[in-house]
N, C-alpha and C positions, 0 to 999 in steps of 0.2 A: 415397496411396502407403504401402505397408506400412514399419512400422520397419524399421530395419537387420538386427536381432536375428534376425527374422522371416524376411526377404528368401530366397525357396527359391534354393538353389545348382543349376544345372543343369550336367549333363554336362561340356563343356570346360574350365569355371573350379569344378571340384571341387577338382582338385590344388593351386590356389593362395587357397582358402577358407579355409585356417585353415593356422598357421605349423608344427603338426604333420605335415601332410601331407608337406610337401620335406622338413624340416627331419630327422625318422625316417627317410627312406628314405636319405637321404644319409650320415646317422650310421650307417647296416647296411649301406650302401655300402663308406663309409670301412671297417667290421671287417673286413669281406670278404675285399678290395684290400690292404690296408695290413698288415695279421697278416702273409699271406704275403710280399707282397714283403721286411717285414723280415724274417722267417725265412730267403728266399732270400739274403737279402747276408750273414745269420750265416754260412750254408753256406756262402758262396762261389760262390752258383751265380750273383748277379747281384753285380756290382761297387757299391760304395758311393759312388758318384757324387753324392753330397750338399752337397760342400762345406765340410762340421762333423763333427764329431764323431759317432760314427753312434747313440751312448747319446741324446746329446742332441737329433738327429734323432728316433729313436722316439718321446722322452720326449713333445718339443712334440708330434708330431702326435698324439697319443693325447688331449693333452689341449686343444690350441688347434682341435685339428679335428675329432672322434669327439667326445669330451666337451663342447665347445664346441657341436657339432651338434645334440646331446640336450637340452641346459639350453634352447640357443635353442627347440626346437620346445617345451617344454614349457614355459617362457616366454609364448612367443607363443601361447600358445592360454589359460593360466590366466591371466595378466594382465590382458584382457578381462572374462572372468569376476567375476574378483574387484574390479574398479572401476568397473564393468557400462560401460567404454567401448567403442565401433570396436572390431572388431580387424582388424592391420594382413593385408591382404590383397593379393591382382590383382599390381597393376605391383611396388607398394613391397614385398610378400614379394618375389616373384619377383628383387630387386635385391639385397636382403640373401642369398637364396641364391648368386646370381652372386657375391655378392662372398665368400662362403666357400669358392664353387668354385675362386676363382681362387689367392684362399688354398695350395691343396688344389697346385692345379697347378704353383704356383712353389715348393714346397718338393721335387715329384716332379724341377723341373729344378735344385735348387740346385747343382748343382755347375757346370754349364755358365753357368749367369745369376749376374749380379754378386750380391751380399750386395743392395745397393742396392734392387736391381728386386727381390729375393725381400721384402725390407721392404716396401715398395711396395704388391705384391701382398697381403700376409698383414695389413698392421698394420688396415685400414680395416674390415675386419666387423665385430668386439667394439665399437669404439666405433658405429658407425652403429645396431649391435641395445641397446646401453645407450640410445642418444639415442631410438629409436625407439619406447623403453617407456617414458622417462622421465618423459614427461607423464603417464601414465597412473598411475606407481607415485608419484609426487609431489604433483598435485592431485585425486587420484581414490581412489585406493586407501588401508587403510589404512597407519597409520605406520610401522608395525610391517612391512609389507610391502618399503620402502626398503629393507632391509639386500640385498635382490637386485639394487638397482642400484647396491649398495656394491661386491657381490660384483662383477658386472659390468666397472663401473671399476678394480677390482683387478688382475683379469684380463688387462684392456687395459694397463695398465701395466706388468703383469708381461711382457706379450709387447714392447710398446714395449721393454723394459728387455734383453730376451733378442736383441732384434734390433740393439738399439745396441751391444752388446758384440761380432755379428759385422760391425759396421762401424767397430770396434776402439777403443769408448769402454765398457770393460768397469769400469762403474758398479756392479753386484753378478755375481757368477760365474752361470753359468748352471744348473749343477745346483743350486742354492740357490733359482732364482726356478723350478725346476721342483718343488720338494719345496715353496716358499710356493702355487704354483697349487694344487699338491694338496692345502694346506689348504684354501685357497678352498674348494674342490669340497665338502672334507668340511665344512665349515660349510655349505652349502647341503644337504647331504646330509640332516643333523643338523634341520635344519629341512625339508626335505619332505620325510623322513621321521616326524620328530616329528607332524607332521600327518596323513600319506596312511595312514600305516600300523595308527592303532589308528582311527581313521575307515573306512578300510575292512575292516577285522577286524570293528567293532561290526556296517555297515549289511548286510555278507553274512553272515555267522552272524544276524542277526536276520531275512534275508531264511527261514532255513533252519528258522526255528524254535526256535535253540538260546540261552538267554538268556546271556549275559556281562554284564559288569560291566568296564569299563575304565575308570579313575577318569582324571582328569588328571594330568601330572607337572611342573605350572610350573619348580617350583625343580627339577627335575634337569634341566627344557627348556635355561634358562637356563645353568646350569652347563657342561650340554655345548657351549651356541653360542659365550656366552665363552671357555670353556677354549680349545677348537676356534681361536675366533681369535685367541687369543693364540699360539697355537701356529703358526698362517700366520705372522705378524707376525714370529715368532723365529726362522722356517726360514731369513728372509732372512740369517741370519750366514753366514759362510762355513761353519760348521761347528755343525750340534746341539746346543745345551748344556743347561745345566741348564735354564732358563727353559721352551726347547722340549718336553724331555724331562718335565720338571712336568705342563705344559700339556697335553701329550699325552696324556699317563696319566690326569688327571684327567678328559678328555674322555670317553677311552675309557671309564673306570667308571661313567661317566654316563650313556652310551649303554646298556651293556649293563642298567646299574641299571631304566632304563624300560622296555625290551624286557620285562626280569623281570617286569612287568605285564600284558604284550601279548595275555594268552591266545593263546602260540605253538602249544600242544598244540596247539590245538580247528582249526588251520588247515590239516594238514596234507592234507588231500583237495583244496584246492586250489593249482592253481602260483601263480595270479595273489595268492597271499595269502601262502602260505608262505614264495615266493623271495622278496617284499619284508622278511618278518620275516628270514631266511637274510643282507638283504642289508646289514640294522640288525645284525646279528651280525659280520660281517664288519667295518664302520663301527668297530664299536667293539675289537673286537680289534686291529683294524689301528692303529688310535689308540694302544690300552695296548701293542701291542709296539712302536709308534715312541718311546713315553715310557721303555719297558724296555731297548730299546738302546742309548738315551745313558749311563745306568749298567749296564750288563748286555753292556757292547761283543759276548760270545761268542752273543749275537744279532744276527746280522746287520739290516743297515737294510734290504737290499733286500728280506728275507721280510717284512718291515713295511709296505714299501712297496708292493709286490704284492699285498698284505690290503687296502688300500686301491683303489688302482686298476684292477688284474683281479678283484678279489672284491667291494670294497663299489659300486665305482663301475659298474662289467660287468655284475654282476648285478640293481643299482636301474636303471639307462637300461633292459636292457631287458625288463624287466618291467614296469617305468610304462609304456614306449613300446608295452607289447602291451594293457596297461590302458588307454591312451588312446585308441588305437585303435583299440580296441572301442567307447568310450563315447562318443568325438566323433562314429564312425560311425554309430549309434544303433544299432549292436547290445549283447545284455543282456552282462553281466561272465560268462562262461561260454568259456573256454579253446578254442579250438579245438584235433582231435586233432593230439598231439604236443607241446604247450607245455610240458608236464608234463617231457617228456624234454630236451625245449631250456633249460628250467629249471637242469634240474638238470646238463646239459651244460657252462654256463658256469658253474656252481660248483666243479664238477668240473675242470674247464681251470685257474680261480684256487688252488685244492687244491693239483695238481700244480704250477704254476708258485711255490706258494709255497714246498711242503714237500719238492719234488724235488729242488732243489742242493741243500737241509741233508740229508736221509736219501741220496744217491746223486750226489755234488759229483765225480764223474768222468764222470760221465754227462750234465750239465748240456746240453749241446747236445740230447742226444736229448729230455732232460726239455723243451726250450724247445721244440720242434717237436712234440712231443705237448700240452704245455699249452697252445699254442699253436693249434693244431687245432683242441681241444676245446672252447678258447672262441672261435671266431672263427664254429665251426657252429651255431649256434643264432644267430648272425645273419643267416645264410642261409638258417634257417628263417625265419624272422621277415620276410624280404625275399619268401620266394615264398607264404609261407602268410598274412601280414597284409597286405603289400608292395599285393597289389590293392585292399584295402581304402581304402589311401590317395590311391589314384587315381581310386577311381571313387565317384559324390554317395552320400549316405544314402539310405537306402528310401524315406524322407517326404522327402528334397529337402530338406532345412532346413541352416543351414551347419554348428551347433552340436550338441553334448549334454552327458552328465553324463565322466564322466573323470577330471575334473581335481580337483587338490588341495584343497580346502577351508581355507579362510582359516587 
């Protein structure tokens, strides 16, 4: 009997081969769906039947369930890889998605369903996908690789922590443990991008012929993953302070400090390269203006915080998620037409949504339904232009390919 590795994926159990397949389609599901409906309750055209607070509605689902969706599927597909173990497939994906979906669905009813039952439903994914990789990131992989199921656990406890407060044991405020998730995120960021993105700068410009030179950046690697998580760790105050604001700045300089290496120039012919260097940009600006407005108050947090979220975090998901899945499919890293504009469509969406209320703050609704647009379209490219890709085997049948991030 052939190894695992080996094993050809046929036709019906394509979609549940590798934890990218669900995991992507549901996260460009989630942009879809969820952009608009929020936009329509800004309008007024649909009622806020939430239950909470409707900022902090957004906030969680953007990032327990879109963001959440994207780490799991890329997750689940590099963690194999890199501890050459299983990967979790068939029934036990198929359960982990269920259990996102269901996620997904009791926050749509939170207003009619008790706090309870929306807990209930939401709290059990994040831990069962940390438990589910545990083994793998623990006795398989390297050490160094742990910090993902640090992040993980974070995560989970952030949300644990947002849900006990609407069941009226409010142990940290909730805008607090949404502004420490978004650390999380950018410390994950800060690391698969420190990886993905001068790794695949060197191996496609060398495919092309063109020589570069990308040295390593340990000590700025370093700098920015600490900084970064000192700066989650501080977000949990009720309020930004100095520590946060430190932490943050010094991330950000960090980030952009190694980028300045990246040979950003020499990328710009392609999307699948460019909008990751674009999305390291973004990573770290968002960083140094969340460190600039805790002294610099006449910078608002939320264009800091939007640099982060709509720009670093929008435009890395999904671009990895068009990289992946191309490479897991065993097609070559070669854009299909349109990416190029979808690229640059969600950067454009994050732009607007950052720089719209400060240059045009009467206008802020329209700005929100335009930047909102803008980046929610390029997920719906992404759904109908890669979307089949996910569903149906490779050309060779085999379950795996190249893709994923490098150690």
């Amino acid at each position: 009997m052939p190894p695992l590795a080996s094993t050809p994926i046929r036709g019906d159990f394509a979609f549940l081969s590798r934890g990218f397949r669900p995991f992507f389609l549901l996260a460009a599901l989630h942009a879809i769906v969820w952009i608009p409906l929020w936009l329509a309750m800004l309008r007024g055209r649909l009622p806020m039947a939430t239950g909470m607070d409707p900022i902090r509605w957004h906030g969680h689902e953007m990032l327990f369930g879109f963001t959440a969706a994207a780490i799991a599927g890329f997750l689940l597909t590099a963690v194999p890889a890199w501890s050459g173990t299983a990967p979790i497939r068939g029934r036990r994906l198929a359960v982990l998605a269920a259990l996102w979906v269901a996620g997904r669905c009791a926050f749509l009813a939170a207003g009619p369903l008790p706090a309870w039952v929306v807990a209930l439903a939401d709290l059990p994914f994040l831990p069962a996908l940390a438990a589910a990789l545990g083994t793998a990131l623990l006795a398989r992989g390297p050490r160094r690789d742990t910090i993902f199921l640090v992040a993980l656990v974070a995560l989970a406890l952030a949300n644990g922590l947002f849900h006990l407060h609407g069941l009226g044991l409010p142990l940290v405020e909730p805008r607090a443990l949404l502004r420490a998730a978004v650390g999380v995120v950018a410390v994950l960021l800060v690391l698969i991008g420190g990886r993905l993105t001068p790794a695949s700068t060197r191996s496609a410009l060398a495919r092309t012929g063109v020589p570069v030179s990308i040295p390593p950046s340990p000590r700025l690697d370093r700098i920015a993953t600490v900084a970064a998580g000192t700066a989650a760790v501080a977000a949990l105050a009720p309020a930004p302070g100095i520590l946060y604001g430190s932490a943050a700045a010094v991330a950000g300089a960090a980030v952009l400090g190694r980028l300045a290496g990246w040979q950003t120039r020499r990328t710009l012919h392609d999307p699948l390269l460019w909008s990751l260097h674009a999305g390291q940009a973004w990573l770290g600006a968002g960083l140094l203006a969340a460190g600039i407005a805790v002294f610099w108050p006449s910078l608002p947090a939320t264009a800091a915080l939007h640099a982060l979220t709509a720009g670093a975090m929008g435009s890395t998901i999904l671009t990895v998620m068009t990289r992946v899945s191309l490479g897991q499919t065993g097609r070559p890293f070669i854009a299909l037409p349109g990416t190029s504009v979808a690229c640059a469509g969600v950067h454009l969406g994050a732009a607007v949504r950052v720089a719209g209320p400060l240059l045009a703050p009467s206008e802020a609704p329209t700005v929100w339904l335009v930047a909102g647009a803008l980046w929610a379209a390029p997920f719906a490219f992404f759904l109908v232009r890669y979307g089949p890709l996910l569903l149906r085997p490779r050309p060779d049948e085999m379950p795996g390919g190249s893709g994923v991030s490098p150690r």
